[in-house]
Structures are given as C-alpha cells and as structure tokens.
C-alpha positions in Angstrom: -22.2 0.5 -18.6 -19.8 2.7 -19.8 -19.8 6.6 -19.3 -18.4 9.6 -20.9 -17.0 12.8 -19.7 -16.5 11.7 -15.8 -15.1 13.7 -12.9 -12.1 12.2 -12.0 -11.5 14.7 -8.9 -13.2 12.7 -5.8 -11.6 10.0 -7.1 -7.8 10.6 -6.2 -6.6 11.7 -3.1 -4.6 14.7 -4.6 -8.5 16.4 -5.5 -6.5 17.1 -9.0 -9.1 17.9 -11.3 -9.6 16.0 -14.5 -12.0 13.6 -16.9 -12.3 10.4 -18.2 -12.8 10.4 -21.8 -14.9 6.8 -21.0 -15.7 5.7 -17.6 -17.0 2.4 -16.2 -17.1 0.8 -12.6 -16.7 -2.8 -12.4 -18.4 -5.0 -10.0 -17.6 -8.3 -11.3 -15.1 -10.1 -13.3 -17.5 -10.1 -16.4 -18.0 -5.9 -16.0 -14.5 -5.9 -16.3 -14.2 -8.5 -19.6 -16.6 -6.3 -21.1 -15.1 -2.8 -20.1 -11.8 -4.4 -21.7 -13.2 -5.6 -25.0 -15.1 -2.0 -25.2 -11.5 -0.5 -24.9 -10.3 -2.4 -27.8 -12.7 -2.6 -30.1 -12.0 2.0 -29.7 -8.2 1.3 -29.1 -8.3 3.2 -25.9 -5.6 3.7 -23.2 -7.1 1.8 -20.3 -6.4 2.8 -16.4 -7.2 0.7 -13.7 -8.3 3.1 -11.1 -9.0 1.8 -6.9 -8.6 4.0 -4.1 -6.6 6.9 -6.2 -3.8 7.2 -3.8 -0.8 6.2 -5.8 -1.5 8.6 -8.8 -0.8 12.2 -10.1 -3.1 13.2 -12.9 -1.6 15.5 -15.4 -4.3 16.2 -17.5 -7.2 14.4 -18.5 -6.9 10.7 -19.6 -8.1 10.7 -23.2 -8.5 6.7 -23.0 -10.9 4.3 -20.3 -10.8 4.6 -16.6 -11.8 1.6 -15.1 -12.9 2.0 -11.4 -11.8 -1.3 -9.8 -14.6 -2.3 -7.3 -14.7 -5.7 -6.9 -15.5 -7.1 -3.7 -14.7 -10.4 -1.4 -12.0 -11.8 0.7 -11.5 -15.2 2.1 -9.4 -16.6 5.2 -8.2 -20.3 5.1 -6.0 -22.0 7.8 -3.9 -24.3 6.2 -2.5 -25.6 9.5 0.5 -24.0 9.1 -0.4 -20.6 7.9 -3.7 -18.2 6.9 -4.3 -17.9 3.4 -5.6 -15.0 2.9 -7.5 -14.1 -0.4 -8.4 -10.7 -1.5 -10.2 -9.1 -4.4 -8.4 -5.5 -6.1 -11.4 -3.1 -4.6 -10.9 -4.2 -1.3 -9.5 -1.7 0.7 -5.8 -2.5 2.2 -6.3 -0.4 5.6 -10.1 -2.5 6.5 -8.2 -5.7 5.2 -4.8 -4.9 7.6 -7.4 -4.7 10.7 -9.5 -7.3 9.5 -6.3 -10.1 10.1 -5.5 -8.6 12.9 -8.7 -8.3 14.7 -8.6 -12.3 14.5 -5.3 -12.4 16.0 -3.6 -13.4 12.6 -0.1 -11.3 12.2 1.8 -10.7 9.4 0.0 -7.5 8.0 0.4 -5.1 10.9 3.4 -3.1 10.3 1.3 -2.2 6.8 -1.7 -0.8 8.5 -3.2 2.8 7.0 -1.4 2.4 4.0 -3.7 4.0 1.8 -5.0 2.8 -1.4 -6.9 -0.6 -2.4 -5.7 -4.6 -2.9 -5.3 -4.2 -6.6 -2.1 -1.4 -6.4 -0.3 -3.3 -3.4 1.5 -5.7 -5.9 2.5 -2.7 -8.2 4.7 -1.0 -6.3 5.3 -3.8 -3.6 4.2 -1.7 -1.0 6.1 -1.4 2.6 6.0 0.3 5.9 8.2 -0.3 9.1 10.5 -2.9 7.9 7.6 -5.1 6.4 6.6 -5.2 2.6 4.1 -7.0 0.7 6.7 -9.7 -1.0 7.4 -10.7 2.5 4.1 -12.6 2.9 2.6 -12.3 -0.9 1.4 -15.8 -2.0 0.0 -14.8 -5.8 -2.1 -13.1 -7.8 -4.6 -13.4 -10.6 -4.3 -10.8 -13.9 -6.4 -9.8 -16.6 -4.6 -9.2 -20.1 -6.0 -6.0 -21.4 -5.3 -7.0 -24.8 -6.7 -10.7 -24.8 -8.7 -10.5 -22.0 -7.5 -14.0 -20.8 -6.6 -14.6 -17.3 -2.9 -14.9 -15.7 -1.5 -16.0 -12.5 1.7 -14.6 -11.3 3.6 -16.2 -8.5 5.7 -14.0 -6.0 8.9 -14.6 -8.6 6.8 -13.8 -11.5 6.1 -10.6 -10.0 10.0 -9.7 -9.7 9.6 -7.5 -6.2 12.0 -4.9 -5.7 11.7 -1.8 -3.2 8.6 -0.1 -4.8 8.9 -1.6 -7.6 7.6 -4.8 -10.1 7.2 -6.0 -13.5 4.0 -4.3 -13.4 5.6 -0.9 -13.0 7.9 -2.1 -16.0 8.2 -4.8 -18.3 4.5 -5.5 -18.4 3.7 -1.9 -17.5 -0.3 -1.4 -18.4 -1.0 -4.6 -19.7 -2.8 -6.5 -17.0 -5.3 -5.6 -14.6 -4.9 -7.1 -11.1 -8.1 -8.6 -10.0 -6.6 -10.9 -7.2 -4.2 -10.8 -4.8 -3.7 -13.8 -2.1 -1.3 -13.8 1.0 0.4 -16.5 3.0 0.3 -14.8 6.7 2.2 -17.5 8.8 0.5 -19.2 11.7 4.3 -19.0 13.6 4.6 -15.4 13.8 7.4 -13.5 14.8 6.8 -9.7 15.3 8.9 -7.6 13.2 9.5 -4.4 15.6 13.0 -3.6 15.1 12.4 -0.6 13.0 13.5 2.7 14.7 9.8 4.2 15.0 8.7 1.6 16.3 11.0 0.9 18.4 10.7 4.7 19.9 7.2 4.2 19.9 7.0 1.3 22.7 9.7 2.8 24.7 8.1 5.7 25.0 5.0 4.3 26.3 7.0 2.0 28.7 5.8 -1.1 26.5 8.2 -4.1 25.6 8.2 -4.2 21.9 9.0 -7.9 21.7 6.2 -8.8 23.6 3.5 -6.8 21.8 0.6 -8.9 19.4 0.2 -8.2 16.1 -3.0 -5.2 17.3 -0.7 -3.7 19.3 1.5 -3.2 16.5 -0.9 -1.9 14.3 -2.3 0.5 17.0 1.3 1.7 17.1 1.9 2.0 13.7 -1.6 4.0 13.4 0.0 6.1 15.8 2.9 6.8 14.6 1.8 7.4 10.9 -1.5 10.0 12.0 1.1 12.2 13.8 3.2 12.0 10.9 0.8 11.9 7.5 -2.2 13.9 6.7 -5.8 12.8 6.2 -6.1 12.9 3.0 -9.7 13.5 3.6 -8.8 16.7 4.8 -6.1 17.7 3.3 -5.4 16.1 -0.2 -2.1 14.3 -0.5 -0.4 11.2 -1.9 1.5 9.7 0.6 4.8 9.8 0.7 5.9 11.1 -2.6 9.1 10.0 -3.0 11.0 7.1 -2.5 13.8 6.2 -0.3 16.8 6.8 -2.8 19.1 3.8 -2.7 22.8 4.8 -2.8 26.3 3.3 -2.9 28.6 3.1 -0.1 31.4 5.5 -1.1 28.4 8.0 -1.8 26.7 7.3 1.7 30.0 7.8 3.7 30.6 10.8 1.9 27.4 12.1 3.0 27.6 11.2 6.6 30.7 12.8 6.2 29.3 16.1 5.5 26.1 15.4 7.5 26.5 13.5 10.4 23.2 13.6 11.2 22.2 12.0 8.2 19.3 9.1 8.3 19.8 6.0 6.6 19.6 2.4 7.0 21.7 -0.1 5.7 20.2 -2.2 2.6 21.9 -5.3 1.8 25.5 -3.6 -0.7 23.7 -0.1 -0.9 22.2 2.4 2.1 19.1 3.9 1.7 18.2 7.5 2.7 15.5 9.1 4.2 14.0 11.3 1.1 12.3 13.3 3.8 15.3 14.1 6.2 17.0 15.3 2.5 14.0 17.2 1.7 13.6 19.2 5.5 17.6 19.5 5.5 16.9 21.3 2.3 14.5 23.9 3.5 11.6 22.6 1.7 9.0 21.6 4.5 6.2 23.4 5.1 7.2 25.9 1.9 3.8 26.4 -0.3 3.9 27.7 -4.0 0.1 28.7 -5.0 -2.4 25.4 -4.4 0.6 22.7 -3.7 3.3 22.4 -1.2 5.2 20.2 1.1 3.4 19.4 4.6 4.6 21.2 7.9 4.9 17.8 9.5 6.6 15.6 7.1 8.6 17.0 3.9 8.0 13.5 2.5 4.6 14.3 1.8 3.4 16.6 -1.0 -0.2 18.6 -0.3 -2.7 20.2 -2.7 -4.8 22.6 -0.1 -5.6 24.4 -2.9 -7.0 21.7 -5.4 -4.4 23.1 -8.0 -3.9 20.9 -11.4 -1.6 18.3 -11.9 1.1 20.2 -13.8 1.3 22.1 -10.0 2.4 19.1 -8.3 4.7 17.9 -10.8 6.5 21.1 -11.1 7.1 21.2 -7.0 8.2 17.5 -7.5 10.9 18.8 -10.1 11.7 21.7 -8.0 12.3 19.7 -4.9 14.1 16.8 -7.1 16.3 19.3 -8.8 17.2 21.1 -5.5 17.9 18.2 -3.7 20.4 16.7 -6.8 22.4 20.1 -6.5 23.2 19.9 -2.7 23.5 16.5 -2.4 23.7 14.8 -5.7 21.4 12.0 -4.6 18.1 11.5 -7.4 14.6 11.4 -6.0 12.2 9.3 -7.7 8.5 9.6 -7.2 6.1 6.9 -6.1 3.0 8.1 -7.5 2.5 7.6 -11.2 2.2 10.3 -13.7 -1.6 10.4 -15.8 -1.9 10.4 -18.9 
C-alpha cells in the first residue's frame, strides 16, 4: 500500500521535519518489488529508509520513501565459523547482543551503533578498531530500475573507511535487502584501541582476557558517556568523519599541536574530527534549534527540532572554521535528503 503526504519526523533521529511525497513500508521481498515498479511506472526518486540515523533531510523528498522493515536472521556453524544472516530492518544494536549473548565474537566492538542491517554495508560502518568489511561475508540487492536481484561479495562492495560503491558508483540504485557475516569460530579480541584500552584499566580488568560481552558491555560504556540518546536528544551520530591526511600535513600539525589525536592509517594518519572541532571552540556552542553536544563536539544536536537547512548550515560553519585554522576538510557521514 502506498501512501501519500507522510511525516517523515519520528522517522530520523535528527526529529527534522519533512514529508514523503509517496510512502510505503515493506514487510516482504514482494512489498518491496511492488513499491519499486510503483516508483517507476511515476519515475519517482526512491529512498530506502531503516532506522533514520545516517540521514539529514533538507526538505521534503518529492519522490518514494520506502521504510525498510523486513524481518529475520539466521545463525549457521560452519565448523569453522558462524554465518550469520541478516535481513535490512533488523536492527544492528539487538543483532550485536544477539551474537554475543551466544558467546559468538566478532561483532562486539560495533555494539550501539545506531541504525538498521540495510545501512551497515553503505558506509561500511566501524567502531573501536573493528569495521563491518572485517567480518562481512555478502549481500543481496534489489535493482531499483529492473527490479532483479544482485549479490555483491565483500570485493564487489569496494569497502573503504565509510565509504562503498553504494555511496558512489552505484549510488541509489540498489536496495539492500540482505546482508550475511562470517563471524570466526577462532576469535581473537580486538582491544587495542585506546578507549578501550582506558576503559579495562580503569576498572582493574585485563583487556586481553575479556569475552566478546565484556567487550560490548565496555564499549556500551564508553559510547553512553560519550553520545546522546537520540531518544532524548535528537542527533546523528557522529557527524563527521575522521579526515584522512598525509604525513607532511600530520607532522605539521603535531608540530603546532602537540596534543593532537591521531592514529596512524596504513601511508596517511587519521584525525580525530572531534579533538579539531573542541580545539576549535565549537562544543557545546548552540545557534537557534541545532548545535554541537557538551560532551562530544563530534556530535551534532537538534534540541530544538529545527529544519534541515539548520543543521547543514552548522555543518558548513564548523567545516569552514575548521579548514581556516587547520586546513584539514571535514566530510559528513550522514547523507543530505533530497
């Protein structure tokens, strides 16, 4: 069934108010088939909408939303590893805890990411030294112009840091509907990132010797002190990316900032967008219904429920000042709607 004219606000965790032109939740492979051939037959813009974490909506989307909400996941031990099998509308958080609750690692360090199965591929999501291409297996694809099916292997995908063909060469023209992990039955904890690695020394607790649940009780910790609810107070995540950067330009930095926070990344260093946003004197600052959160300047808030074109315009602001003090670009992580 599809529906016209549909608040789009409890459906992204920025509470940015806007409409879908046409609107139509999908429960089933063949709600989606049809969704997609009502889309053509109108030539409509189509957006594949899940948990609404990853977007900033500018205005209202004058094509179809499709509210991803299909349902089903599937554990197989293939002796030497868990294949795990997950449908787009299951949620990423429930599915971390799910594998870990059995005592299968490998999804841990990604715990409370927000957002559903479907997005993880897109921007090849990471946390805490982990991200999805280290354990991806595949996933399974809907054309939006043909409607035919596609599988797309961990290669097919071409994983960068938060990024993958689906954010550009085959930017919206496939709906995810699949996504299936190879979680390996000899695990090896992956703990060496510095939050971490504060985190268990602090509580007196041998990081080497902690199972995967005590991992993702840590990482839980570490990113409620850090992130907002967005329940409570409506935000995307971290906004921004981690800007990758030469050496010569990191050197020069840490010359001028010895502070600095960065981690090496194979021939480049990447920086920490939030130390480079607090250093610049933006956390905590507010302009009308947006601002950046008094706990973690990586974060962009919207207290006030303001529009879109509020958010982007901090963004900008905070992009632009941080370019002229330290000549390093920020990118954002969300994606701009329409």
């Amino acid at each position: 069934m599809i529906d016209t004219d549909v608040d789009l606000q409890p459906l992204n965790t920025l509470a940015i108010a806007a409409k879908a032109n046409y609107f139509a939740r999908v429960n089933s492979l063949e709600q989606l088939l049809e969704a997609l051939e009502f889309s053509r037959r109108r030539q409509l813009p189509v957006l594949p909408l899940g948990g609404g974490s990853n977007i900033v909506l500018t205005g209202d989307f004058p094509g179809l939303v499709i509210h991803l909400q299909l349902q089903g996941v599937s554990m197989v031990d293939t002796g030497e590893d868990t294949l795990v099998t997950a449908a787009a509308g299951e949620n990423w958080h429930q599915l971390v805890m799910r594998t870990v609750e059995q005592g299968i690692g490998g999804l841990e360090n990604l715990a409370l990411i927000p957002g559903c199965i479907g997005a993880a591929p897109i921007q090849n999501i990471g946390a805490y030294g982990v991200e999805l291409r280290d354990i991806f297996w595949d996933l399974t694809a809907v054309h939006i112009a043909s409607g035919e099916q596609q599988k797309f292997s961990a290669s097919d995908c071409q994983f960068e840091y938060r990024n993958s063909v689906f954010k550009g060469s085959t930017l919206d023209q496939y709906v995810i509907t699949q996504v299936r992990m190879r979680l390996p039955r000899r695990w090896v904890p992956r703990v060496d990132y510095p939050a971490l690695q504060h985190y268990f020394s602090e509580h007196r607790l041998d990081a080497a010797e902690q199972g995967p649940d005590e991992i993702a009780r840590a990482v839980i910790a570490i990113r409620s002190s850090k992130l907002p609810d967005p329940a409570e107070i409506p935000n995307a995540g971290s906004f921004f990316k981690n800007p990758l950067v030469s050496e010569s330009c990191y050197f020069a930095l840490k010359q001028r900032y010895p502070e600095l926070v960065a981690f090496p990344a194979g021939e480049r260093w990447k920086l920490a967008a939030g130390w480079l946003i607090e250093r610049a004197g933006w956390r905590g600052r507010r302009i009308n219904n947006v601002g950046v959160h008094h706990r973690q300047a990586l974060v962009l808030v919207n207290p006030g429920r303001g529009p879109g074109a509020e958010v982007t315009r901090l963004a900008a602001e905070i992009a632009t000042d941080i370019y002229q003090k330290f000549g390093v670009e920020l990118e954002p992580e969300p994606r701009y709607y329409p």
